[in-house]
N, C-alpha and C positions, 0 to 999 in steps of 0.2 A: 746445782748450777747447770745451764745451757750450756751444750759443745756447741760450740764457735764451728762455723765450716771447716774452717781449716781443721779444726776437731774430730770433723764426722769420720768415720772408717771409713774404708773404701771397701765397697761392693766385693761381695763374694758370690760368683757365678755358680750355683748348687746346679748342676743332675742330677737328676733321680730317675734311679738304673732300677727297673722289676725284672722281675721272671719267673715263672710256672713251670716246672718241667712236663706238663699233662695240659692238655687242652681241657679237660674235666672241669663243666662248672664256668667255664670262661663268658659264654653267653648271660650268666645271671646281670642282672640290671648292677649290681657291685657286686665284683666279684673279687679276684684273692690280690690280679695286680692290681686294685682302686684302693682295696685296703692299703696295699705292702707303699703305695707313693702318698697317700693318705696321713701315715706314720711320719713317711718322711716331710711331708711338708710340714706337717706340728711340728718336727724337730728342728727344721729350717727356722720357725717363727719363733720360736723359743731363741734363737741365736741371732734374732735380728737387731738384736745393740751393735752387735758384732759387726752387721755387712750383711749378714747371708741374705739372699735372693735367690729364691725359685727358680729356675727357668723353666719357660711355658711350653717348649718341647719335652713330650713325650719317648720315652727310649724304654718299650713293654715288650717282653718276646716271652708270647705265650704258647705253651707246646715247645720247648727248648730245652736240652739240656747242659745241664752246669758243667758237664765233662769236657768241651768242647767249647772252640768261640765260632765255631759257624752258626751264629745269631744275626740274625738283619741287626735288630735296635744295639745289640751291642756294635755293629762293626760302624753304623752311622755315631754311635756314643764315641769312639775311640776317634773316628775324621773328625768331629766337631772339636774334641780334645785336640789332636794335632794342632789344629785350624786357628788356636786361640780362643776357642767360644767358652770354654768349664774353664773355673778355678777350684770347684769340688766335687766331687761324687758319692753321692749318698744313698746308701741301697737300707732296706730295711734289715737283713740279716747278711753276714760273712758271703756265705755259701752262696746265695742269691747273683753274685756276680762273678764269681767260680769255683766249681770242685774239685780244680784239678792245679795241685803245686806248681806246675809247669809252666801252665796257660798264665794265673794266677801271677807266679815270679814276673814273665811277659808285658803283663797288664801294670802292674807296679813299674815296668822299668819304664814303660812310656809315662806314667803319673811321673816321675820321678824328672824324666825328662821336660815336659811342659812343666813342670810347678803344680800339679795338680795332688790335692790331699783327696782323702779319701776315709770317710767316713760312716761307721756303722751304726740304726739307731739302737737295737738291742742290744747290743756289744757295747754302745758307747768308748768307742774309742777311735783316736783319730791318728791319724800315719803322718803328723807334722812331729808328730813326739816320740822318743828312743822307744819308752813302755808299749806306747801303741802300734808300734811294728811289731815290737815282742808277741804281742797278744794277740793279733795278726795273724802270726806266723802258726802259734798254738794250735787258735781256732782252725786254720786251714785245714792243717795239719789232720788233725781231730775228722773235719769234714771229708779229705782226702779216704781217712782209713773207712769212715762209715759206708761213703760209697762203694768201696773194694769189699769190705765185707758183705754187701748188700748184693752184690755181682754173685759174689762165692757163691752166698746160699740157693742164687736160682740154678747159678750152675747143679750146684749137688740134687738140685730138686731134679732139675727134667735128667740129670743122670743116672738119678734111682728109681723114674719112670721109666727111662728106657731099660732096663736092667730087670724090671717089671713085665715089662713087652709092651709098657702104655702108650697112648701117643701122648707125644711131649707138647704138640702146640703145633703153628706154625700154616704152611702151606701145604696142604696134601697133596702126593703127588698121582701120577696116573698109575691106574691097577686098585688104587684102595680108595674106597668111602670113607667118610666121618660119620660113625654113630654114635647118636647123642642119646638115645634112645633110654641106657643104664643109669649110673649115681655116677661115672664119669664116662668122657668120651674116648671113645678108642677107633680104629682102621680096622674095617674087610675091607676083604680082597670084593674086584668089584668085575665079575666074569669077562665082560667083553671088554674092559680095556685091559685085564689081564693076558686076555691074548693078542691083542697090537703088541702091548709090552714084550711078549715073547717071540713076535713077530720081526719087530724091529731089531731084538738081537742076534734071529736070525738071516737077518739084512746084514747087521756087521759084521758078522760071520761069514758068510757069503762074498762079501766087496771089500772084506778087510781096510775099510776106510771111510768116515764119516759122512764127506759131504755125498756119495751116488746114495747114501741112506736116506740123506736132508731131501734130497729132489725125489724121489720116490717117495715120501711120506708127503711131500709137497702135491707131486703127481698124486696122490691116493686121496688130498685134502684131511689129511689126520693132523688132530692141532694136540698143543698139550692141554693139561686136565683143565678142565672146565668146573668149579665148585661154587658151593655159596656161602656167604658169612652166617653167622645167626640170625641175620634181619632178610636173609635172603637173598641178599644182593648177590646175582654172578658177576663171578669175577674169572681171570685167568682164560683159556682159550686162544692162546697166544699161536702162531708157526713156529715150528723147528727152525733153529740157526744152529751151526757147528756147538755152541756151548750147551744148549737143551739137549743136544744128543748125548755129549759125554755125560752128562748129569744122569740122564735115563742109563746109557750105558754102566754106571758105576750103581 
């Protein structure tokens, strides 16, 4: 039989929330957020007895990580919530809208506040129901520790580089080169800004105080390290300010 109007459901306002924590791959003609809203909008259409509708704003924050809610698309996703625009939120994975229990709790309390569910497609489960908070919770949970232990191991990695004498990454600073040269890269020493460097700490030697060092290396025109990426790009060559000094000084 035909539902009568008065029969029909009422509309359910779907978002559909992505996110990449890597820029990596973003440019391809489809790429991983076209996929991850892709999912979700089959899952929307599958629920469409229901009410559910799409909405045609996008909310994609590519290069972003789950740890944190300093996302554009997430922070415009949460004012449209405020604002009345979502009655649902559908991400393709848990984790995809946060990794962190905190943020997470946060993000729940304002759903909770508007009337907003929140729904996942590979989890299949939806936070209108006792179970699917449960499972929620689980998953986060779960998501939470993998990130922590993902942290650890790089910690312990560039730890037993250094302990190694290796170079760990990073920014090189002035006195040493990047040689790429071997089966991994490592720091020389780099002669002539090795001696500014021992220069400059006998400047703070001398004036026992940072800033107549900063104007002296200003007056001298000495910047800090000047290097380049793997693709060559210079980067760095910045002036001395009070913090570059203490940074050299240490």
């Amino acid at each position: 039989m035909t539902k009568t109007k008065a029969e029909q459901p009422k509309n359910i306002r779907c978002a559909i929330y992505t996110r990449k924590s890597t820029e990596e791959g973003l440019d391809q003609e489809f790429n991983s957020l076209d996929a991850q809203r892709e999912s979700s909008e089959s899952f929307i259409a599958s629920q469409k007895q229901e009410g559910w509708v799409a909405l045609p704003a996008r909310y994609d924050d590519g290069g972003f990580s789950g740890g944190n809610l300093e996302r554009p698309a997430m922070k415009r996703l949460m004012a449209d919530i405020e604002a009345g625009l979502v009655d649902c939120v559908v991400v393709y994975k848990v984790d995809r809208l946060s990794r962190s229990l905190l943020d997470f709790s946060r993000i729940m309390g304002t759903f909770d506040e508007q009337g907003v569910s929140f729904v996942s497609v590979t989890q299949q489960f939806n936070t209108t129901h006792s179970m699917g908070r449960l499972t929620l919770n689980i998953l986060l949970s779960f998501a939470q520790f993998e990130r922590e232990i993902i942290g650890e191991r790089i910690r312990d990695k560039i730890a037993a580089q250094r302990r190694r004498g290796k170079w760990a990454g990073g920014i090189p600073v002035l006195g040493y080169d990047v040689d790429r040269s071997g089966p991994s890269p490592k720091l020389v020493v780099n002669a002539d800004e090795a001696a500014q460097v021992r220069r400059i700490f006998a400047m703070y030697l001398e004036h026992e105080s940072l800033m107549p060092v900063v104007h002296e290396l200003e007056r001298r025109d000495w910047r800090m390290k000047v290097w380049r990426t793997k693709s060559g790009k210079a980067k760095g060559g910045r002036d001395f300010d009070k913090s570059s000094s203490t940074s050299t000084k240490r």
